[in-house]
VOZAPA-977699 format. One line per field, with one value per residue (C-alpha): residue number from 0; residue in three letters; x, y, z. Coordinates in pm, whole numbers. Example, Ala and Ser with C-alpha at 12.3 -4.5 7.8 and 13.67 -1.06 7.14 Angstrom:
BEGIN
num	(0 1)
residuo	(ala ser)
px	(1230 1367)
py	(-450 -106)
pz	(780 714)
//
This chain:
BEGIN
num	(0 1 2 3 4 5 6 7 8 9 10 11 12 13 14 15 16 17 18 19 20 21 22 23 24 25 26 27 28 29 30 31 32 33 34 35 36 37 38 39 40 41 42 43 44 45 46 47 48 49 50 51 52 53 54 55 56 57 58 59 60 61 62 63 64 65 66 67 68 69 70 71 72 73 74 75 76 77 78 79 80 81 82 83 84 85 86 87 88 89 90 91 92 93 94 95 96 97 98 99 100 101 102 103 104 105 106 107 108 109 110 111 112 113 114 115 116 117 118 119 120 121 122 123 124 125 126 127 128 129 130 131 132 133 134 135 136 137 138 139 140 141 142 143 144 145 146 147 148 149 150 151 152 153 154 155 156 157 158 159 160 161 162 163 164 165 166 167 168 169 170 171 172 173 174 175 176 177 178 179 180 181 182 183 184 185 186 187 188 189 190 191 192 193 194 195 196 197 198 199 200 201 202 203 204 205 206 207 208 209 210 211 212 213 214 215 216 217 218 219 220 221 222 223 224 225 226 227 228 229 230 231 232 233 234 235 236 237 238 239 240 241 242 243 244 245 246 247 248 249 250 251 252 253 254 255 256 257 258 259 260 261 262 263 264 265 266 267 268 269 270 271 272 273 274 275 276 277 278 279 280 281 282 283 284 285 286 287 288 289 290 291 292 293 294 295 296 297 298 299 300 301 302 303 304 305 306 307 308 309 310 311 312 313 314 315 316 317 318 319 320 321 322 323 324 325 326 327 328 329 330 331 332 333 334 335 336 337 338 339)
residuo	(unk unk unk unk unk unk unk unk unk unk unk unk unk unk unk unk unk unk unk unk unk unk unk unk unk unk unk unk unk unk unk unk unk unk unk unk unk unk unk unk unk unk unk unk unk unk unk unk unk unk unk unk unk unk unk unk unk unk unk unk unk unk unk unk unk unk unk unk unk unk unk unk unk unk unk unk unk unk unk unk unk unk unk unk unk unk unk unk unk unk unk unk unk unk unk unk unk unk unk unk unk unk unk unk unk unk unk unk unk unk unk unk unk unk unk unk unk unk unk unk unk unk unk unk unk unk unk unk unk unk unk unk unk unk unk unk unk unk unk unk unk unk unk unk unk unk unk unk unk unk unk unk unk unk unk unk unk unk unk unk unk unk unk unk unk unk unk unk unk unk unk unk unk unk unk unk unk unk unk unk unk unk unk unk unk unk unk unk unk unk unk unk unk unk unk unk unk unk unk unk unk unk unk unk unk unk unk unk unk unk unk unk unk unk unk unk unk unk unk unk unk unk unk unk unk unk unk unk unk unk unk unk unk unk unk unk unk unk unk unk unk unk unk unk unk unk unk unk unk unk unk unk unk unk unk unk unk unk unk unk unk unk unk unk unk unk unk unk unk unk unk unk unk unk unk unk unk unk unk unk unk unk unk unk unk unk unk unk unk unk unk unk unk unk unk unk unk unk unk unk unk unk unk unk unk unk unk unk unk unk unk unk unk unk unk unk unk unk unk unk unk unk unk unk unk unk unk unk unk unk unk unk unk unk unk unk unk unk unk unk)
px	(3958 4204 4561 4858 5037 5260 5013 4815 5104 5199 4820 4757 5108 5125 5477 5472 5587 5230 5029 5202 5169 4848 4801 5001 4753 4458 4356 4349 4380 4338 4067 4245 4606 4733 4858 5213 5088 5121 4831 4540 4291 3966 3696 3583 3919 4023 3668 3782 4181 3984 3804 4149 4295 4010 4049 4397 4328 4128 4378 4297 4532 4541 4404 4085 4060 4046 3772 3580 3576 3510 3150 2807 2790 3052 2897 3159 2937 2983 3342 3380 3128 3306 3664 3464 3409 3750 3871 3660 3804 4154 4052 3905 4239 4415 4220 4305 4640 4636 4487 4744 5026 4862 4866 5223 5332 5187 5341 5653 5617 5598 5864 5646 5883 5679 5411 5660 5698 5283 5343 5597 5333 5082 5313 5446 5032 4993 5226 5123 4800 4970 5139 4854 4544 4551 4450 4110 4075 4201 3901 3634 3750 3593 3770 4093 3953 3672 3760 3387 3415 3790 3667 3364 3635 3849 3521 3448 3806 3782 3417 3575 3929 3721 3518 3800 3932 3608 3696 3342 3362 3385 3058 2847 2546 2752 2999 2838 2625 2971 3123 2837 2834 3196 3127 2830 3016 3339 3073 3023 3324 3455 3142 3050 3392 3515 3882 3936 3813 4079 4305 4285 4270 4574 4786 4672 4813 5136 5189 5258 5299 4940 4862 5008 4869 4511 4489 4351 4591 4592 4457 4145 4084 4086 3807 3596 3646 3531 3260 3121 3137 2944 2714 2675 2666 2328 2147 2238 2078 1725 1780 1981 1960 2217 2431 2449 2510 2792 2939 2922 3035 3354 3476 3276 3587 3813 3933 3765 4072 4071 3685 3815 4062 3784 3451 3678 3780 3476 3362 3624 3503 3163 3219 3473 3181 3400 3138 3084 3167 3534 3805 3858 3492 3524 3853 3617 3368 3559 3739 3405 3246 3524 3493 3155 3138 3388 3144 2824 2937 2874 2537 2298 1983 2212 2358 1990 1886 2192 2068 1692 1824 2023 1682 1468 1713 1826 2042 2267 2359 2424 2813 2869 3018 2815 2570 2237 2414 2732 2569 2342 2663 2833 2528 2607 2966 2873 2597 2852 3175 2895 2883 3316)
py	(7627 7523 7317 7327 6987 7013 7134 6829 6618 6758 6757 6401 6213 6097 6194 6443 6158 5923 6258 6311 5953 5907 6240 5981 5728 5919 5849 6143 6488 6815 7020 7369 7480 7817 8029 7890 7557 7454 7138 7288 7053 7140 7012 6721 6635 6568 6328 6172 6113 6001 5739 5598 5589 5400 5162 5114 5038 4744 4598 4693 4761 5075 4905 4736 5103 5275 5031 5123 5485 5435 5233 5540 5530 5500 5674 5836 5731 5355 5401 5566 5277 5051 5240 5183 4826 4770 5017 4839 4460 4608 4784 4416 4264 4491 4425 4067 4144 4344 4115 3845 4064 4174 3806 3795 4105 3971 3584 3771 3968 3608 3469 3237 3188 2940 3174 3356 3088 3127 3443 3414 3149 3427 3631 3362 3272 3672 3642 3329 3421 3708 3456 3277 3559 3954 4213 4230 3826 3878 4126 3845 3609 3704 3391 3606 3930 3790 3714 3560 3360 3226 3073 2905 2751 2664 2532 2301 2146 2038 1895 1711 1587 1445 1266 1128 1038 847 635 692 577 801 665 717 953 1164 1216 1280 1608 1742 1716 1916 2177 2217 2273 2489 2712 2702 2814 3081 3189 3215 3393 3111 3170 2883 3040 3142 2777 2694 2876 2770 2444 2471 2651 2390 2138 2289 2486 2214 2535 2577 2277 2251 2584 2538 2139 2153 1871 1595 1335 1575 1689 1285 1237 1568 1476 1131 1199 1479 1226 997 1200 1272 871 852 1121 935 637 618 689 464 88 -180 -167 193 235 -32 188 540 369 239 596 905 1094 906 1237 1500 1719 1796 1960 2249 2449 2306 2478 2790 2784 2779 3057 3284 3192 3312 3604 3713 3674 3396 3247 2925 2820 2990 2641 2774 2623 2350 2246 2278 2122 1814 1836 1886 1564 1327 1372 1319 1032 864 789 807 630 710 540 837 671 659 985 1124 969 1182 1508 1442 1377 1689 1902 1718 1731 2047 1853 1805 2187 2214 2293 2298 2609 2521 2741 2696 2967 2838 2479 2741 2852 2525 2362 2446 2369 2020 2005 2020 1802 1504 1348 1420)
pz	(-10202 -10409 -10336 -10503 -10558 -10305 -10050 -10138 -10102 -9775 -9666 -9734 -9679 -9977 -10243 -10544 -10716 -10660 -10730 -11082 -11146 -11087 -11305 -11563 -11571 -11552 -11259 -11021 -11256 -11152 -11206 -11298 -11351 -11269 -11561 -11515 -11551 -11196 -11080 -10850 -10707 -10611 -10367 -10621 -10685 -10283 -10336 -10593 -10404 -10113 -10319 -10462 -10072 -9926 -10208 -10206 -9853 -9918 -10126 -10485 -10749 -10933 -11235 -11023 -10867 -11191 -11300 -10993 -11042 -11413 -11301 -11290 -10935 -10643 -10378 -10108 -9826 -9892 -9919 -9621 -9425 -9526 -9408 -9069 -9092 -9193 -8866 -8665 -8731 -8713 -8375 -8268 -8379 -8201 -7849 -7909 -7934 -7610 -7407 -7511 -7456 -7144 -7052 -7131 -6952 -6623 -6692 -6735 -6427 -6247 -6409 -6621 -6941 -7139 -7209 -7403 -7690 -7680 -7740 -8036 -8158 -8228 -8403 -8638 -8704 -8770 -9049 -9150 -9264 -9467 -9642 -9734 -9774 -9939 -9680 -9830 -9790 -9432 -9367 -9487 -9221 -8854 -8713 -8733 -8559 -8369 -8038 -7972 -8321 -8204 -7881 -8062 -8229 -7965 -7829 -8142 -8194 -7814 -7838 -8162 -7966 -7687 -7908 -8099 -7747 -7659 -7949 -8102 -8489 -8737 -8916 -8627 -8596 -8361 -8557 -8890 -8652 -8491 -8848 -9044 -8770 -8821 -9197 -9152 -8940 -9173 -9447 -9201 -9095 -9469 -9587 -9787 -10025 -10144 -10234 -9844 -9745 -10010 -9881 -9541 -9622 -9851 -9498 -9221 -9465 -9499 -9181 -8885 -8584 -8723 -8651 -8332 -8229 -8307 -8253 -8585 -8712 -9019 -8777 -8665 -8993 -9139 -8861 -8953 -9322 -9265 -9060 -9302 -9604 -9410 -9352 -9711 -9803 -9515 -9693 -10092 -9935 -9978 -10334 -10463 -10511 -10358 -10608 -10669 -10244 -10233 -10542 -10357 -10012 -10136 -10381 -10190 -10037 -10239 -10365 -10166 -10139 -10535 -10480 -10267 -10519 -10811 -10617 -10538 -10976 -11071 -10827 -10948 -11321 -11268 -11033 -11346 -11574 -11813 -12084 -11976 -12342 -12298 -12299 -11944 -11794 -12009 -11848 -11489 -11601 -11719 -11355 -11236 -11448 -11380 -11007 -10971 -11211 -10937 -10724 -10898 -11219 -11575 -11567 -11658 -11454 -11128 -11221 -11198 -10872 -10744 -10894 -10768 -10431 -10453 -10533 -10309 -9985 -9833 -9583 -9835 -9881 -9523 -9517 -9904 -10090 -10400 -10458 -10680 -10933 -10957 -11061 -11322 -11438 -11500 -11665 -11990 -11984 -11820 -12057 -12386 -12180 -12119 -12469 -12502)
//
């Protein structure tokens, strides 16, 4: 069977005008012409259109889709799995949505007008995240369309305000375990990516109805981050003398919020295949360098004792988006910045 353009058009919903351009770039041509000169596209082709749909769908450009098709093997059955998936967290987002504005419809019913600004609340968050995140990066985060994964949440951040409330310390034992839970499951819930814990770090900062909204606020987040670090400083101990403790006590933290965008930089860098002697890595791997050297110190025996503990306790990976590879990748880089 073949279709002219305008059937194809007319088929699909997409304009005459996208066809011919993407006939322009070379990415969708037709297989035959008709003696006139008129576009026909044949059963490979609609494959082929179907391929550049699904893709645009997940939020790639026509340059990243034209790369895709250009790699040996895209089969049509992944695509269209993972047009499922995709349905599927929209259709779970969706039944969230219902249920709230079920809620709402039977508040309203009883005359309950301050649900309403709960209501508004969600939609200002819904756009908030669009602000932040790319449709693709929005599919990557369950926490949004999980309504299981939300309530754990919910669940955490009240475990967390009551023991804030108790006026336990943020150096205590109970503290440091609620905080690396809460890190372990951010790892989680952000597949492990440090750009989308980034990212959300970057929007709780600047976005107080967040803040208000989740209880996730600057005071609860100081007390998490605390707690966390501390936990890192009890698991440095046994391998470092007095001297070397008192030194990573008093800087550790002191500038934890640059090692976010940094780990999620360097991520990018190697997922983008950069060399890591491009100026680009070097440039991280200073960063990189200079931060750790503010609380281990430039001594190259301490700075040892750090690495060693690194390989020889896995508690200390619990909640981090550093990866084995992405240290691999930055070796060299650090490797050549270390003598600057």
């Amino acid at each position: 069977m073949l279709l002219k353009i305008g059937e194809l058009a007319s088929r699909t919903g997409l304009t005459i005008r996208t066809l011919h351009h993407y006939d322009r770039i070379g990415l969708l041509s037709p297989s035959a012409r008709t003696p006139a000169g008129y576009r026909l596209y044949q059963h490979s082709d609609l494959a082929r259109l179907h391929r550049i749909m699904a893709l645009r769908k997940f939020g790639l450009s026509l340059a990243e889709i034209a790369t895709s098709l250009a790699k040996p093997e895209l089969p049509l059955g992944a695509i269209v799995q993972q047009q499922i998936a995709m349905l599927e967290q929209q259709i779970a987002k969706a039944s969230s949505l219902r249920e709230r504005l079920r809620d709402l419809q039977q508040q309203l019913a009883q005359g309950q007008e301050p649900e309403l600004a709960e209501w508004l609340t969600t939609m200002e968050q819904m756009t908030m995240y669009d602000k932040y995140f790319s449709p693709q990066e929005l599919q990557q985060l369950p926490m949004l369309s999980n309504p299981t994964i939300e309530q754990e949440w919910q669940a955490l951040v009240a475990r967390v305000r009551a023991l804030q409330a108790s006026g336990v310390d943020a150096q205590s034992a109970q503290a440091q375990a609620i905080a690396t839970e809460w890190m372990v499951k951010l790892a989680r819930d952000t597949n492990a990516d440090p750009s989308l814990f980034a990212k959300l770090n970057s929007m709780h900062q600047q976005e107080p109805s967040l803040q208000s909204s989740t209880g996730i606020d600057a005071a609860l987040m100081g007390f998490v981050t605390s707690a966390f670090n501390a936990s890192r400083i009890a698991l440095y101990r046994p391998y470092l003398n007095d001297a070397e403790y008192a030194h990573l006590a008093a800087n550790y933290g002191a500038r934890s919020g640059e090692w976010p965008p940094l780990i999620a930089a360097v991520r990018a860098s190697m997922d983008a295949q950069v060399p890591a002697q491009d100026d680009r890595v070097l440039a991280l791997a200073r960063q990189w360098l200079a931060l750790f050297r503010s609380y281990a110190g430039r001594d190259p025996a301490t700075q040892l004792k750090f690495r060693q503990a690194h390989q020889e306790e896995p508690r200390l990976a619990q909640g981090s988006f550093v990866t084995p590879q992405m240290m691999a990748y930055l070796a060299p880089a650090m490797a050549r910045v270390a003598g600057e």
